[in-house]
Structures are given as structure tokens and as C-alpha cells.
mmJSON file of the N, C-alpha and C atoms, coordinates in Angstrom:
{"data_MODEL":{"atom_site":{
"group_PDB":["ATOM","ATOM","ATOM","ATOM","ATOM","ATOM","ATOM","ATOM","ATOM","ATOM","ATOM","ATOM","ATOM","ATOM","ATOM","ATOM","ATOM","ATOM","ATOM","ATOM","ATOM","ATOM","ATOM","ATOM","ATOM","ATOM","ATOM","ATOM","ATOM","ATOM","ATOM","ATOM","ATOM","ATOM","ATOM","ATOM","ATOM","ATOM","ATOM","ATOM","ATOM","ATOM","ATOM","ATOM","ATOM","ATOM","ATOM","ATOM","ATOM","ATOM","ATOM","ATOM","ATOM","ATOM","ATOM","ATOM","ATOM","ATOM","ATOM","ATOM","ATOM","ATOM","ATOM","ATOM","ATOM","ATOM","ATOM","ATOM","ATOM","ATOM","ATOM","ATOM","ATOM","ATOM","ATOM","ATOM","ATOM","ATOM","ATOM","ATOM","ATOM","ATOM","ATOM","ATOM","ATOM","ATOM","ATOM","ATOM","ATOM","ATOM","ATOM","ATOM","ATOM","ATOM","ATOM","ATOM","ATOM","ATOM","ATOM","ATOM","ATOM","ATOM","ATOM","ATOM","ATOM","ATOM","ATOM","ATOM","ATOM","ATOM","ATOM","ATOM","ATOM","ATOM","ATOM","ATOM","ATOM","ATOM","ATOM","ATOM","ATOM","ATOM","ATOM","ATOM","ATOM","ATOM","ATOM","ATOM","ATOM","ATOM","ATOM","ATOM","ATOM","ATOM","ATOM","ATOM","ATOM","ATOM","ATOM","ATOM","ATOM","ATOM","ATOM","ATOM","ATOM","ATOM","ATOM","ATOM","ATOM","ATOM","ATOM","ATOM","ATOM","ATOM","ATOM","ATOM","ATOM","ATOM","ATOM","ATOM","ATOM","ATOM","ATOM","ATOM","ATOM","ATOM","ATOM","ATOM","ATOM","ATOM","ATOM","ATOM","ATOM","ATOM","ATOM","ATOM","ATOM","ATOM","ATOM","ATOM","ATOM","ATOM","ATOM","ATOM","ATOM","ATOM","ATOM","ATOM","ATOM","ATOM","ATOM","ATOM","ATOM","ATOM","ATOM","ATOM","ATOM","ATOM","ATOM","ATOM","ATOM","ATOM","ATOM","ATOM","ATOM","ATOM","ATOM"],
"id":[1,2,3,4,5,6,7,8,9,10,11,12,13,14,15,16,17,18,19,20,21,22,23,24,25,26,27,28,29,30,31,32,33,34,35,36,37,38,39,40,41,42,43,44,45,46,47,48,49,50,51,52,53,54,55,56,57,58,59,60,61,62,63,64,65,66,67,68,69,70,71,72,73,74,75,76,77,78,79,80,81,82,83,84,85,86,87,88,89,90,91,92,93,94,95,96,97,98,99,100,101,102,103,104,105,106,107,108,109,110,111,112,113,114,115,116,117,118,119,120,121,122,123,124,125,126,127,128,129,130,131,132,133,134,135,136,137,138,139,140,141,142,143,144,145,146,147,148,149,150,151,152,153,154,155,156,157,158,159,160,161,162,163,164,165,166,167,168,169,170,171,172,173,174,175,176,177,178,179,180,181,182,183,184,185,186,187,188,189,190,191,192,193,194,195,196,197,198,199,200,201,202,203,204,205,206,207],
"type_symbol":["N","C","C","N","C","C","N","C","C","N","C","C","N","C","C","N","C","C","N","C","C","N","C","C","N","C","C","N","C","C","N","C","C","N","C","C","N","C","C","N","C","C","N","C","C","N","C","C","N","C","C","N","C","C","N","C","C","N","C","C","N","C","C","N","C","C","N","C","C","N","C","C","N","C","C","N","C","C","N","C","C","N","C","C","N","C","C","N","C","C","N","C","C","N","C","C","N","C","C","N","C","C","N","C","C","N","C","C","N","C","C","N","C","C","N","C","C","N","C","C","N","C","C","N","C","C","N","C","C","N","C","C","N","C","C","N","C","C","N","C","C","N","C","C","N","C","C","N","C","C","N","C","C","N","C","C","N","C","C","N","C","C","N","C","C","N","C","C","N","C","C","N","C","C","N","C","C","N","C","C","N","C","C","N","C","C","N","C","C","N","C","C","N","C","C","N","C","C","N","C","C","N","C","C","N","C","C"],
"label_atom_id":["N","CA","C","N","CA","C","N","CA","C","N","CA","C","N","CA","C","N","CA","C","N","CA","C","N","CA","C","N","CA","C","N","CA","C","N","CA","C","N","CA","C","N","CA","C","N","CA","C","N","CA","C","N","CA","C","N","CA","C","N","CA","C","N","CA","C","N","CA","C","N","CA","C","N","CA","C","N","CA","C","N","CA","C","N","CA","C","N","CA","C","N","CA","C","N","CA","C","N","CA","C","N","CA","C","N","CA","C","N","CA","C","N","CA","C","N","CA","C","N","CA","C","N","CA","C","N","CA","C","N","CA","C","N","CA","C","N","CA","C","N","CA","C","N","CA","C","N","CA","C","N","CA","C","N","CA","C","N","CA","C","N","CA","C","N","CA","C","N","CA","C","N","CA","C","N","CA","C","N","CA","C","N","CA","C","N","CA","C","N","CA","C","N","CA","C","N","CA","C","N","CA","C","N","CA","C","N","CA","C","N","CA","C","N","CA","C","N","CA","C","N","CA","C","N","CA","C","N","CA","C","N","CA","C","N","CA","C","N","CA","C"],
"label_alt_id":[null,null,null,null,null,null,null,null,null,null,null,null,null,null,null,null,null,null,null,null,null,null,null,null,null,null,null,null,null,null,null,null,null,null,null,null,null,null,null,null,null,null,null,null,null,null,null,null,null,null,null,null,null,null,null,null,null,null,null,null,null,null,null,null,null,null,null,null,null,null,null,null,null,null,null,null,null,null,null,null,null,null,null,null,null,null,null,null,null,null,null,null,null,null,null,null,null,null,null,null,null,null,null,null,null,null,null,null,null,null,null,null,null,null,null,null,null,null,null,null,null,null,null,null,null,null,null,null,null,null,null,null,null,null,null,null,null,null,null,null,null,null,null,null,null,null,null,null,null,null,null,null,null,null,null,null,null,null,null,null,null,null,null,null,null,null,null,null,null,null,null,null,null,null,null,null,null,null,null,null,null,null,null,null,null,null,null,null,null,null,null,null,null,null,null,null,null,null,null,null,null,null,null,null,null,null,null],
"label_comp_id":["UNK","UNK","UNK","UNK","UNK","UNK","UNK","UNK","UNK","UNK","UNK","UNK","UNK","UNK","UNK","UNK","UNK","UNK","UNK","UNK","UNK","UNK","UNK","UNK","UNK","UNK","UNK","UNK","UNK","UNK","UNK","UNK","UNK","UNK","UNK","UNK","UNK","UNK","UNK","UNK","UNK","UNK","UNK","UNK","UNK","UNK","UNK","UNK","UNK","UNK","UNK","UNK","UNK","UNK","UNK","UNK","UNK","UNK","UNK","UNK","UNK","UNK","UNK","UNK","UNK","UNK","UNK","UNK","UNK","UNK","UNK","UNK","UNK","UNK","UNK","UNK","UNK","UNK","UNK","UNK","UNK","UNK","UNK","UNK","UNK","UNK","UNK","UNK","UNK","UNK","UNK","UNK","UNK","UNK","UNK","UNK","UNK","UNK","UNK","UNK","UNK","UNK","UNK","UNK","UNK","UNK","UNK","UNK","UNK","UNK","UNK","UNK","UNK","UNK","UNK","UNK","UNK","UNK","UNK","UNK","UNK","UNK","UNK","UNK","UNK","UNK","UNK","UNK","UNK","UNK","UNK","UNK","UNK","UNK","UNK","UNK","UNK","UNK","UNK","UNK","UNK","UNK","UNK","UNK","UNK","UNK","UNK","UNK","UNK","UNK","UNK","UNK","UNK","UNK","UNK","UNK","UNK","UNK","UNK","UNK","UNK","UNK","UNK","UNK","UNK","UNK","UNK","UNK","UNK","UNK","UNK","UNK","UNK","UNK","UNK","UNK","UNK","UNK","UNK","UNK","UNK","UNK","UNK","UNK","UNK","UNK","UNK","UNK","UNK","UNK","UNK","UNK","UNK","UNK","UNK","UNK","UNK","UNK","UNK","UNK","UNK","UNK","UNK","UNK","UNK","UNK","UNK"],
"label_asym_id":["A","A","A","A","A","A","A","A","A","A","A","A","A","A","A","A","A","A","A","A","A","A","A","A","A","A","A","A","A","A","A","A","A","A","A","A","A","A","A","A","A","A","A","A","A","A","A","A","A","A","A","A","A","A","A","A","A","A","A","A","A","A","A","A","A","A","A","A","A","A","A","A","A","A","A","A","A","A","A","A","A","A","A","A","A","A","A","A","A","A","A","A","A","A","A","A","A","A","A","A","A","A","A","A","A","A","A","A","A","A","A","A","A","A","A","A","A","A","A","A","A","A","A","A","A","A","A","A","A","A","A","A","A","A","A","A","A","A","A","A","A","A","A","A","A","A","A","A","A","A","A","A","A","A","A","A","A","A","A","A","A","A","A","A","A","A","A","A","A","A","A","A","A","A","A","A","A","A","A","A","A","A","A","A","A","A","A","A","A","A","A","A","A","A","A","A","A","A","A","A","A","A","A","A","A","A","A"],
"label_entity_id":["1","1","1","1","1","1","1","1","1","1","1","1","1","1","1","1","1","1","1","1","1","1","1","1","1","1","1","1","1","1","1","1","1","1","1","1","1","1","1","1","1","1","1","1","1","1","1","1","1","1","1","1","1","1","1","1","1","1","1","1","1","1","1","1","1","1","1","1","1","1","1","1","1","1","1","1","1","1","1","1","1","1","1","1","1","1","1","1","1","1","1","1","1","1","1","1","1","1","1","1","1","1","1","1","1","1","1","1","1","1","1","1","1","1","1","1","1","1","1","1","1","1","1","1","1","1","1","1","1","1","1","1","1","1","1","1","1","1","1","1","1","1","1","1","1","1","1","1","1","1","1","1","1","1","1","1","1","1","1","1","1","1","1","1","1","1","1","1","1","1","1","1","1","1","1","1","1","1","1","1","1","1","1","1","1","1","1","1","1","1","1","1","1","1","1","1","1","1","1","1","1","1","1","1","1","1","1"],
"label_seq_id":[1,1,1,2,2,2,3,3,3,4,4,4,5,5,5,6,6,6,7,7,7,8,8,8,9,9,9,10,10,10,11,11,11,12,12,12,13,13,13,14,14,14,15,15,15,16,16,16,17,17,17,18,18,18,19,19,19,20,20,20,21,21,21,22,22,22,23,23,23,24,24,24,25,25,25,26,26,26,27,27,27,28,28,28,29,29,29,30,30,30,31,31,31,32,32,32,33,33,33,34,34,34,35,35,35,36,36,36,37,37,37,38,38,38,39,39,39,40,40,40,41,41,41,42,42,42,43,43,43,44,44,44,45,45,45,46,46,46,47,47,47,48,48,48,49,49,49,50,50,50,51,51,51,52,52,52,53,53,53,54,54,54,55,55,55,56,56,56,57,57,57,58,58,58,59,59,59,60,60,60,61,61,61,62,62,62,63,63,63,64,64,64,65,65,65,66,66,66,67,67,67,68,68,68,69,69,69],
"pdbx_PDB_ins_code":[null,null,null,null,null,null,null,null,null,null,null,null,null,null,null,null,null,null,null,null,null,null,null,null,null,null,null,null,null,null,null,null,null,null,null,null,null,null,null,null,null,null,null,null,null,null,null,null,null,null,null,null,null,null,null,null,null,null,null,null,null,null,null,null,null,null,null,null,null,null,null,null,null,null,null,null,null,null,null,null,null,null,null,null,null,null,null,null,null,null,null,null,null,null,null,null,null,null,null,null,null,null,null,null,null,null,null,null,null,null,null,null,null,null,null,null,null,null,null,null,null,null,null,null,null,null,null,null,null,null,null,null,null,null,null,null,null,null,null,null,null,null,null,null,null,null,null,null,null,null,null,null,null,null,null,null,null,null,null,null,null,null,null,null,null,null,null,null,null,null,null,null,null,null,null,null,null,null,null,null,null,null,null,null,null,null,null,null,null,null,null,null,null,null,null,null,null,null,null,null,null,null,null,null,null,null,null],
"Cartn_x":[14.16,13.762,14.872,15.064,16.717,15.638,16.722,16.266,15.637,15.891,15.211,13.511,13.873,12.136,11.163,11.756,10.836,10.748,11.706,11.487,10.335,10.778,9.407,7.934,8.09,6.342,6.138,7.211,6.752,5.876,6.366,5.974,4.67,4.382,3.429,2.347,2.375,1.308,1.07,1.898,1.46,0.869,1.066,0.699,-0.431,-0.657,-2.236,-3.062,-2.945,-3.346,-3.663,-3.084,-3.832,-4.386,-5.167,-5.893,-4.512,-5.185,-4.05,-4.808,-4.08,-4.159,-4.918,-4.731,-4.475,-6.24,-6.718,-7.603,-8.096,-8.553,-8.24,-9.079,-10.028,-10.943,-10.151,-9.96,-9.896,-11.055,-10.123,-11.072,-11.787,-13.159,-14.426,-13.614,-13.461,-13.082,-14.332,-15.254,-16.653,-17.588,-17.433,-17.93,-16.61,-16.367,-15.491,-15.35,-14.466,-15.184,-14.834,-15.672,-16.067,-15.544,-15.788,-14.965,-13.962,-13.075,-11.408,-11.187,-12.003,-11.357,-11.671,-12.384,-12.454,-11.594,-11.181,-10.157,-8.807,-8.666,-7.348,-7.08,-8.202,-8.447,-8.396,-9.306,-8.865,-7.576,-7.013,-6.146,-4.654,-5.06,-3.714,-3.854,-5.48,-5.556,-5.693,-5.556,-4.848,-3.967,-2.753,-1.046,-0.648,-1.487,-0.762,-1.178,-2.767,-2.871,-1.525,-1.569,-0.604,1.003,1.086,2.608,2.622,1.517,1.593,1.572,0.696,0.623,2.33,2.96,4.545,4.785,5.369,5.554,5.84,4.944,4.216,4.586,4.385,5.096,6.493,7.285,8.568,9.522,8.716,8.621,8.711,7.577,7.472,8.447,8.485,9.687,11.2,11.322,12.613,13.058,11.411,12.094,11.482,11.26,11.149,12.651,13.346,14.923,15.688,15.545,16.371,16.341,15.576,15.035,14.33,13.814,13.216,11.2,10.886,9.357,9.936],
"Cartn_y":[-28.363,-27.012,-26.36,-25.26,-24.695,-24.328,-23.341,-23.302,-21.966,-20.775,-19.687,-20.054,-21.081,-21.09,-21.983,-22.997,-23.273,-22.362,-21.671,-20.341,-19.144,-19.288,-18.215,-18.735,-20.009,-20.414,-20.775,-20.955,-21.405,-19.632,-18.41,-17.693,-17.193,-17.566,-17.242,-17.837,-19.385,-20.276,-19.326,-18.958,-18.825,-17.345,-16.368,-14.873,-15.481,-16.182,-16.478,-17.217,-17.966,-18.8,-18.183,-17.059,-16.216,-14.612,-14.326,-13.198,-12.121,-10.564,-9.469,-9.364,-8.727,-8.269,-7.217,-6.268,-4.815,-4.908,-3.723,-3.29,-2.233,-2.631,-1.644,-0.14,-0.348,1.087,1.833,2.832,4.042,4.051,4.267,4.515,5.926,5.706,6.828,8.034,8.916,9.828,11.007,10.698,11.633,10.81,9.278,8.729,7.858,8.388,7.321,6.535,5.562,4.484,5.287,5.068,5.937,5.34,4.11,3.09,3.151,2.99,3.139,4.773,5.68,6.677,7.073,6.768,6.572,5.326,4.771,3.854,4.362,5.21,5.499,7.085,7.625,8.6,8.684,7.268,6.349,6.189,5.734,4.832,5.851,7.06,8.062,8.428,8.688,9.94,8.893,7.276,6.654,6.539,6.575,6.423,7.29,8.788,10.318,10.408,9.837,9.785,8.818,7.691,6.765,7.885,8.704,9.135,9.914,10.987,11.979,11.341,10.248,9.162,8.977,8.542,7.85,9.064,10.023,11.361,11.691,12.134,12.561,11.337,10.209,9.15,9.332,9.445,9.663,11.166,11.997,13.052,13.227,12.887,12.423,11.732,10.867,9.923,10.137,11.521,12.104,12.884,13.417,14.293,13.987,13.044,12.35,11.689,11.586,10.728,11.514,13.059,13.673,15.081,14.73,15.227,16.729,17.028,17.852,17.816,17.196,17.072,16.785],
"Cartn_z":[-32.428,-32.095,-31.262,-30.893,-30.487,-29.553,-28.723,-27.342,-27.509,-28.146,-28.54,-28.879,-29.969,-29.953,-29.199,-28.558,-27.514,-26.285,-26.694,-25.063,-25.719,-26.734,-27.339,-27.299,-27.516,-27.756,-26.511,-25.206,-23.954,-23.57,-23.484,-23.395,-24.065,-25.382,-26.207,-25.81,-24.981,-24.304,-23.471,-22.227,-20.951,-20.949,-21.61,-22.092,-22.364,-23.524,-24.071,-22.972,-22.114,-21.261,-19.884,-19.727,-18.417,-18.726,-17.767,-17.789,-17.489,-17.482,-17.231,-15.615,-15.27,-13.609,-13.827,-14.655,-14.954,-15.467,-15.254,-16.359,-17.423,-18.78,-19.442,-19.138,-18.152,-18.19,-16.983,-16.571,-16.289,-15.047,-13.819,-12.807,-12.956,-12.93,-12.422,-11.652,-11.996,-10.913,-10.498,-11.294,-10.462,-9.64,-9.305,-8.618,-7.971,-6.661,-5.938,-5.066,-4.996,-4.061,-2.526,-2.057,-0.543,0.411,0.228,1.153,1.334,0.135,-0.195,0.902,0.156,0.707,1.776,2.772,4.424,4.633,4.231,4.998,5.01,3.876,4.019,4.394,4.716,5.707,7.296,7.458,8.677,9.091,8.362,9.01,9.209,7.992,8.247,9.416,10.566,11.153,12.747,12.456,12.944,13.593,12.398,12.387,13.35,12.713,13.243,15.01,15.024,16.619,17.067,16.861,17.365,17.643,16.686,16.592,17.43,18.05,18.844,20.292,19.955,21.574,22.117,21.236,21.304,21.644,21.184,21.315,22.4,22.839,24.449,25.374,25.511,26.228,26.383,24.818,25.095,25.435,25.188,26.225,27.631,28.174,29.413,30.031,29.252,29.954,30.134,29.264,29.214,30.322,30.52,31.458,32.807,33.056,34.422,34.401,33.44,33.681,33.762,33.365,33.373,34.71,35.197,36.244,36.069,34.904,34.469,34.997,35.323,36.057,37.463],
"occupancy":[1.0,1.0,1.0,1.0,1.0,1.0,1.0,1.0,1.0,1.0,1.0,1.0,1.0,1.0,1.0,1.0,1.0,1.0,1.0,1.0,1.0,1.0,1.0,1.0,1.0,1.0,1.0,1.0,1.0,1.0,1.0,1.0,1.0,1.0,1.0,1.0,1.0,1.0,1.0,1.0,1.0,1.0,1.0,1.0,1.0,1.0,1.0,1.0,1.0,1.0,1.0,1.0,1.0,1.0,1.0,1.0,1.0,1.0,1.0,1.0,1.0,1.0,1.0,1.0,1.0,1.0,1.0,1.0,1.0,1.0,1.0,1.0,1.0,1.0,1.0,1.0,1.0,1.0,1.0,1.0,1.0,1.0,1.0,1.0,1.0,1.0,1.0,1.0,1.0,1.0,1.0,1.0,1.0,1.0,1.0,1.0,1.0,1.0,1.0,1.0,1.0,1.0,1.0,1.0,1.0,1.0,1.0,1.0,1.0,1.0,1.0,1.0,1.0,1.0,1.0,1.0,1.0,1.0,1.0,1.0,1.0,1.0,1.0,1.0,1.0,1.0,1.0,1.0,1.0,1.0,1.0,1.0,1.0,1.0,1.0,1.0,1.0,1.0,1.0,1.0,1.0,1.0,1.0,1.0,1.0,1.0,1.0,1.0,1.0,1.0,1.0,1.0,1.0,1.0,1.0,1.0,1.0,1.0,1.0,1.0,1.0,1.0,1.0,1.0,1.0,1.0,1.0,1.0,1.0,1.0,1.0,1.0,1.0,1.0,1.0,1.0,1.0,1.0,1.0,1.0,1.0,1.0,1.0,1.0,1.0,1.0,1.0,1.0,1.0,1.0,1.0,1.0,1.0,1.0,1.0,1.0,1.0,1.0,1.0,1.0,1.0,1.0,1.0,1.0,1.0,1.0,1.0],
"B_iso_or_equiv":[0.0,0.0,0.0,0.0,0.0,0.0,0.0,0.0,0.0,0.0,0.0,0.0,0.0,0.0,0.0,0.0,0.0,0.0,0.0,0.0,0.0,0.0,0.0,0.0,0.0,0.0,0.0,0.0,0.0,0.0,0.0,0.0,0.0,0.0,0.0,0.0,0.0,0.0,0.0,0.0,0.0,0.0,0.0,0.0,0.0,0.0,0.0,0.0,0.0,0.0,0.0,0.0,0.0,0.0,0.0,0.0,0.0,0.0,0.0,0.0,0.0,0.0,0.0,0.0,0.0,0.0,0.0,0.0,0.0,0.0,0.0,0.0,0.0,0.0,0.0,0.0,0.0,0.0,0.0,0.0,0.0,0.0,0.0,0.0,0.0,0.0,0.0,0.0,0.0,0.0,0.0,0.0,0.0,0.0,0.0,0.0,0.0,0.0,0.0,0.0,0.0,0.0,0.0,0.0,0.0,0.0,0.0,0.0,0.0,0.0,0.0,0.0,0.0,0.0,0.0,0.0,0.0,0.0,0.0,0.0,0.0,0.0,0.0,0.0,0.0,0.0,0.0,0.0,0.0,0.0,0.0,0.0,0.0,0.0,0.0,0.0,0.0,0.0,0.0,0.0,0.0,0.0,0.0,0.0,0.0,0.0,0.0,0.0,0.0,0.0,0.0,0.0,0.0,0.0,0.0,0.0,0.0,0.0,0.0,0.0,0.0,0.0,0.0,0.0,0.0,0.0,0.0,0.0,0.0,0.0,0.0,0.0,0.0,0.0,0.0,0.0,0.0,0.0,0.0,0.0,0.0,0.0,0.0,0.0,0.0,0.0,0.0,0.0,0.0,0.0,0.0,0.0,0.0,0.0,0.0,0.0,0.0,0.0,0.0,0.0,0.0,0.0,0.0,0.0,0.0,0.0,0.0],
"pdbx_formal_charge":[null,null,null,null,null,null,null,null,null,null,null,null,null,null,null,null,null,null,null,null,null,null,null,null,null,null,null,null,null,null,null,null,null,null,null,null,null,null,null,null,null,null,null,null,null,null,null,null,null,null,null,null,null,null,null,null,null,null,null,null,null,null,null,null,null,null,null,null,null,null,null,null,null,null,null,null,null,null,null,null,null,null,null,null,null,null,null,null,null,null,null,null,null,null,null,null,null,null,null,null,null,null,null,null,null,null,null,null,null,null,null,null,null,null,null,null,null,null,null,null,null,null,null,null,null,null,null,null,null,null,null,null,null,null,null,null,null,null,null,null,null,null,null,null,null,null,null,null,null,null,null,null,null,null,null,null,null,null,null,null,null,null,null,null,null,null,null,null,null,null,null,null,null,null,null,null,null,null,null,null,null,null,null,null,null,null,null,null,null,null,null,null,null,null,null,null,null,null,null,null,null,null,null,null,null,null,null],
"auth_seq_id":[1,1,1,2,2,2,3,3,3,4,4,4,5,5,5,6,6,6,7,7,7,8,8,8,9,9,9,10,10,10,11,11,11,12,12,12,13,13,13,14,14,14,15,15,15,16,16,16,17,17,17,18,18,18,19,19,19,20,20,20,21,21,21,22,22,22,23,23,23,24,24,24,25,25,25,26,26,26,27,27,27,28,28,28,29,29,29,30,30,30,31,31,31,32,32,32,33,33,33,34,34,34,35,35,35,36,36,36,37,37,37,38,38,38,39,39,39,40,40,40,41,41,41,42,42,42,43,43,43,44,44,44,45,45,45,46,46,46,47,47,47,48,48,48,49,49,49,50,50,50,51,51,51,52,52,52,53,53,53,54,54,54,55,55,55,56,56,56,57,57,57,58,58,58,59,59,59,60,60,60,61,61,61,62,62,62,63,63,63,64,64,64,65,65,65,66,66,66,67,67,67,68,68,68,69,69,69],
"auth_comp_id":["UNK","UNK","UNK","UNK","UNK","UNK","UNK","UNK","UNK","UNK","UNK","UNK","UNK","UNK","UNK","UNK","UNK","UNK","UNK","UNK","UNK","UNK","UNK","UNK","UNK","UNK","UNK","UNK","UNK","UNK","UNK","UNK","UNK","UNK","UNK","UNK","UNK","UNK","UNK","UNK","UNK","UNK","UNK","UNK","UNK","UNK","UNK","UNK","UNK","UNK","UNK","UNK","UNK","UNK","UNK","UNK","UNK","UNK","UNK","UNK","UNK","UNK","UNK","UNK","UNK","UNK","UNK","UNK","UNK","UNK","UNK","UNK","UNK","UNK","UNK","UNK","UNK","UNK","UNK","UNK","UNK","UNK","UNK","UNK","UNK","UNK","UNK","UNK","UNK","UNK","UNK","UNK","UNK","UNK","UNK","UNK","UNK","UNK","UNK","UNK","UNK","UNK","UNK","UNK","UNK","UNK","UNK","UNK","UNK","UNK","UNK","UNK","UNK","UNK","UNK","UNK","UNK","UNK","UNK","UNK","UNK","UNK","UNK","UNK","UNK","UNK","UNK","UNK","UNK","UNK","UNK","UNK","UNK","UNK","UNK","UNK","UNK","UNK","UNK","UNK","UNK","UNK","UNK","UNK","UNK","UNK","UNK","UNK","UNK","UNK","UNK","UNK","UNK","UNK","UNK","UNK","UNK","UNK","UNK","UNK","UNK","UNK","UNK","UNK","UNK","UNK","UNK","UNK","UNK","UNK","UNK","UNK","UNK","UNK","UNK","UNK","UNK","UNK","UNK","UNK","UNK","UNK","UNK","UNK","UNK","UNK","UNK","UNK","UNK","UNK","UNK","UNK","UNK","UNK","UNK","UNK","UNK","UNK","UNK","UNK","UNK","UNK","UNK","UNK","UNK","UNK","UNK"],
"auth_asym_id":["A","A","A","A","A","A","A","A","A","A","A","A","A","A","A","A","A","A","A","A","A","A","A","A","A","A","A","A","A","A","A","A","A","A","A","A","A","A","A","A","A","A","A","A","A","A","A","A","A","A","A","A","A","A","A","A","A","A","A","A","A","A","A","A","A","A","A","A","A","A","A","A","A","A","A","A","A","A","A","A","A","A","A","A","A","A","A","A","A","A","A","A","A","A","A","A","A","A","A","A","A","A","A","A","A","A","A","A","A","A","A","A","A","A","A","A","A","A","A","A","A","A","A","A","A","A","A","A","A","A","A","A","A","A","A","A","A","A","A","A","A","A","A","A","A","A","A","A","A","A","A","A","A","A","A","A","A","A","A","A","A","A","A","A","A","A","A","A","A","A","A","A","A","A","A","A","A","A","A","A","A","A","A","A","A","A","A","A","A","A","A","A","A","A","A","A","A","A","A","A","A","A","A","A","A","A","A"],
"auth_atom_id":["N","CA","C","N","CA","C","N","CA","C","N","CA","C","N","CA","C","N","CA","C","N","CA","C","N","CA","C","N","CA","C","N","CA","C","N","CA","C","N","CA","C","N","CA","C","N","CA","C","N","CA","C","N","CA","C","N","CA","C","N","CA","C","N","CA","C","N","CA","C","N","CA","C","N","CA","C","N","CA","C","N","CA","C","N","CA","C","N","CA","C","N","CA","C","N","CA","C","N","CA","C","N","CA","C","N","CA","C","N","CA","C","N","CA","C","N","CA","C","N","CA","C","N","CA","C","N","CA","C","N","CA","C","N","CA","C","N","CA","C","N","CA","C","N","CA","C","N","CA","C","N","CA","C","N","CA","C","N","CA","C","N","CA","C","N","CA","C","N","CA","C","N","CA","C","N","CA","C","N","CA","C","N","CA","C","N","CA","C","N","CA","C","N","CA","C","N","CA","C","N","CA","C","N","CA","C","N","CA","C","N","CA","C","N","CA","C","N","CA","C","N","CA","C","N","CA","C","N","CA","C","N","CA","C","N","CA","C","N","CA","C"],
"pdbx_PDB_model_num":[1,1,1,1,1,1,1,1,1,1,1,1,1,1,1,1,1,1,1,1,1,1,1,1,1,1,1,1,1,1,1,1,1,1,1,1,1,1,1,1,1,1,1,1,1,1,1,1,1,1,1,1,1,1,1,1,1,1,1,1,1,1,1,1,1,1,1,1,1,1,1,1,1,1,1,1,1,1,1,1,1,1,1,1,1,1,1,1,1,1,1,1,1,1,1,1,1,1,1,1,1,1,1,1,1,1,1,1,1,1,1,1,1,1,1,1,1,1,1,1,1,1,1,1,1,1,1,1,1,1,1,1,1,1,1,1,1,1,1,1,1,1,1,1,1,1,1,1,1,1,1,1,1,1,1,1,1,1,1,1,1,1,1,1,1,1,1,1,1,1,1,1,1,1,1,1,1,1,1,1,1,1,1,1,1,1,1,1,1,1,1,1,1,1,1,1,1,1,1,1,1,1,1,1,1,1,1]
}}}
């Protein structure tokens, strides 16, 4: 057997031998998962508190060094 076709039927096993990750239906878009989308509503409004926190800290801290407060 040459090396082409045992590389082909090694592939042809392992394709046939596992499931896809993927699926073929089409997410619902008039019913959505609610969960998903409060978490990632969450977690943006999260991030953005966190960024304004840093912000304002490093603000502050600028101008206490720079003798501006």
C-alpha cells in the first residue's frame, strides 16, 4: 500500500469514527437563550465598571504626583 493511501483511509476511519462539533440546525433566534445573554451583558457592564474604577484611581494618582490636588 503507498503512503498516499494508507494516509487516505487513515483519515476516512477517523472522519467516520467521530461525531462533528458543529451542528446542523440553526440557532432559534425568536427564542433566546436568556442566560447566555445576561451573562454577557453582565460581564461587559462588569469589564466597563472595572475600567472606569482603574481610570479614576489612575487619575487620582496623577495628580496627587504631580502636585495637582
Amino acid at each position: 500500500m503507498t503512503f498516499n493511501r494508507l494516509l487516505s483511509r487513515a483519515v476516512f476511519v477517523s472522519r467516520a469514527g467521530c461525531r462533528s462539533a458543529f451542528t446542523s440546525s440553526k440557532p432559534d433566534m425568536t427564542n433566546p437563550n436568556w442566560f447566555r445573554v445576561g451573562l454577557a451583558f453582565g460581564t461587559s457592564a462588569f469589564l466597563w465598571g472595572l475600567l472606569f474604577k482603574q481610570h479614576s484611581t489612575d487619575t487620582h494618582e496623577y495628580k496627587v504626583r504631580n502636585g495637582l490636588e
